[in-house]
C-alpha positions in Angstrom: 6.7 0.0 -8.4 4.7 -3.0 -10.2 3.7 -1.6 -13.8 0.2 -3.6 -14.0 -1.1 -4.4 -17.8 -3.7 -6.5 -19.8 -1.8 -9.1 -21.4 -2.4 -10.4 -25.0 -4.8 -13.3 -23.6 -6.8 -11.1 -21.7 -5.4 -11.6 -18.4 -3.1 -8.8 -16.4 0.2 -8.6 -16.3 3.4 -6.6 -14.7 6.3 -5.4 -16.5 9.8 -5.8 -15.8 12.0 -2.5 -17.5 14.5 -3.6 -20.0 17.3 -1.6 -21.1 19.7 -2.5 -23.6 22.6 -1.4 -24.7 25.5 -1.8 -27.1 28.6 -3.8 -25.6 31.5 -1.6 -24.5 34.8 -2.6 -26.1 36.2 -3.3 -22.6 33.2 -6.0 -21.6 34.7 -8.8 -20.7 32.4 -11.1 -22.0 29.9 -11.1 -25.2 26.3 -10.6 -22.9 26.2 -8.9 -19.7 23.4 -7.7 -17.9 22.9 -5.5 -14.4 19.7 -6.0 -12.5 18.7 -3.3 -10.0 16.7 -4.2 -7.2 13.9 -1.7 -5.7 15.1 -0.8 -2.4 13.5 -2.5 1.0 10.6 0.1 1.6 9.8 0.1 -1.9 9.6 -3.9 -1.9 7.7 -4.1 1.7 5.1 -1.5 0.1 5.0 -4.5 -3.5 3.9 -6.6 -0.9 1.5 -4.7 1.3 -0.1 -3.3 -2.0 -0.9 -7.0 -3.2 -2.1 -7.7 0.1 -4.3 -5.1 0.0 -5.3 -5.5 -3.1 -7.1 -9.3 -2.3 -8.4 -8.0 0.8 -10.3 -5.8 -0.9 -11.6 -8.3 -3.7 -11.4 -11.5 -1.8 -12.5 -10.9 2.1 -13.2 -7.2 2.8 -16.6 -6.8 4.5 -17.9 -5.0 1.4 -15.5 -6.0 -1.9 -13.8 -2.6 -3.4 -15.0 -1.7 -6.8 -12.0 -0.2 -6.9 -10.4 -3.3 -6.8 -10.8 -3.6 -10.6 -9.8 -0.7 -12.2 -11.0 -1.2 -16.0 -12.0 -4.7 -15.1 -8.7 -6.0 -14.4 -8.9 -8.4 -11.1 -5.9 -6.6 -9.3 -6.5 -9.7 -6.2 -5.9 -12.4 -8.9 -2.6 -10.3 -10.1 -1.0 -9.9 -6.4 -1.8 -13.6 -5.9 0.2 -14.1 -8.5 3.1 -11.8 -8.1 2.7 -13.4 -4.0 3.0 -16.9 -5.1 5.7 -15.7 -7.7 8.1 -15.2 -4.7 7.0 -17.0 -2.3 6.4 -20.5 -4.0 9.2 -22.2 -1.9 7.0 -21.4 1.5 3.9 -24.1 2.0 1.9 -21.1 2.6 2.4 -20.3 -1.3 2.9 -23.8 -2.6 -0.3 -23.0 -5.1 -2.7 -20.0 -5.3 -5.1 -22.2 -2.9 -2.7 -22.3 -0.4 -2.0 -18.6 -0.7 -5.6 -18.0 -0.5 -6.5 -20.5 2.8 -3.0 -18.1 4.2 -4.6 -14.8 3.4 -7.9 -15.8 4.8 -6.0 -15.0 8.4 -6.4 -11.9 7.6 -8.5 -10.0 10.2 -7.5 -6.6 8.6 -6.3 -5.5 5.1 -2.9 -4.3 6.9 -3.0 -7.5 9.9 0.6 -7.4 10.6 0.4 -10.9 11.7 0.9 -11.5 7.9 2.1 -8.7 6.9 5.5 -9.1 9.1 5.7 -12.3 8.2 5.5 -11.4 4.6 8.3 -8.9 4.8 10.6 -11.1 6.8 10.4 -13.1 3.5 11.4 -10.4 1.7 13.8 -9.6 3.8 15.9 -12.9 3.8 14.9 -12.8 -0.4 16.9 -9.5 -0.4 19.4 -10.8 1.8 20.4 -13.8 -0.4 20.3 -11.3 -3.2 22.8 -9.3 -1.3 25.1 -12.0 -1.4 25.5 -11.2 -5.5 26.5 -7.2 -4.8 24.9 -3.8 -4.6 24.0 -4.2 -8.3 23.5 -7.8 -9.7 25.5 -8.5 -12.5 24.5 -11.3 -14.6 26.7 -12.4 -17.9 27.0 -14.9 -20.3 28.7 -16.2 -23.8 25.3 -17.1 -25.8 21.6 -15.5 -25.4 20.1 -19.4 -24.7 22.5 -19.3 -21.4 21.5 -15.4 -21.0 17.9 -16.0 -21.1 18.3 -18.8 -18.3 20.1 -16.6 -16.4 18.0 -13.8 -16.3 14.9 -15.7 -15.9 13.9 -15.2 -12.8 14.4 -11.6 -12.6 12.0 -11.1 -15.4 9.2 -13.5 -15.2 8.0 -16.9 -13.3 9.2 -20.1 -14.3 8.6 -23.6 -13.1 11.8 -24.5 -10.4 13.7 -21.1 -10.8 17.5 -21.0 -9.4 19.2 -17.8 -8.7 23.4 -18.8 -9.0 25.6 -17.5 -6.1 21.8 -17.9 -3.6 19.9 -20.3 -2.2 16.7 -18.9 -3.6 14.0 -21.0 -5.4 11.6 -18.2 -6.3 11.5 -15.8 -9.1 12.1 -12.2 -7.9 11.1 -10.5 -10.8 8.4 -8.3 -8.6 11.3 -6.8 -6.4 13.5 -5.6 -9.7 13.3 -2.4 -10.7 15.3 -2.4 -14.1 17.4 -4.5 -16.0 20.2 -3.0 -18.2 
């Protein structure tokens, strides 16, 4: 699941495990990374946690204190992570258009949006699919490594998976990188 943290600015933050490890002899090439996704459930809950979490700080009847657990505003962090893999839809072109999308919502779980919501997950995991069980990502310098792995570990502006169609940054669905 989404490790949620206060981040050196003040703001909050999720985490993205990193594991590393000294080459093997027999690597074939100087940099190699694995990236293991969460499984489908695990992702479809992601997503129905950040929904629920806005609900209950943007439009639930009476807003959840609970909502912002040691002052951290957890709907401002799943709008985030939501527009994070989403950003190629028009409903997530911007956190006001995520936000004019979520105000659908009749209920914190209306599965009017929340099937919608895991169908894009879905076709995200089936692209990511297309790379193998477990992703392997490698590379001759750390400049062309860090490119690579990009969108696994953090949003950035026009992000590119290799070998997928995808235009998001996944790095909310991955649940280690080795």
């Amino acid at each position: 699941m989404l490790t949620v943290r206060k981040t050196g600015d003040g703001s909050v933050g999720t985490l993205v495990p990193l594991e590393f490890h000294q080459a093997s002899g027999s690597q074939p090439v100087p940099i190699m990374l694995y990236v293991f996704m969460q499984p489908e459930e695990t992702c479809f809950k992601i997503i129905a946690d950040a929904v629920a979490d806005i609900w209950n700080t943007r439009f639930a009847p009476n807003n959840d204190e609970a909502a912002y657990p040691d002052g951290f505003d957890m709907g401002h962090a799943s709008i985030k992570i939501l527009c994070t893999l989403f950003n190629d839809k028009d409903e997530f072109a911007d956190e006001e258009a995520a936000f004019r999308f979520l105000a659908t919502l009749r209920t914190v779980d209306d599965p009017s949006v929340l099937n919608k919501l895991k169908q894009w997950v879905k076709d995200i995991l089936g692209e990511l699919n297309k790379l193998g069980n477990t992703i392997a990502i490698t590379a001759f310098n750390a400049i062309d490594m860090n490119s690579k792995l990009a969108p696994f570990s953090q949003t950035i502006r026009d992000p590119q998976i290799e070998g997928t169609k995808l235009k998001c940054s996944v790095w909310p669905l991955v649940a280690q990188v080795k």
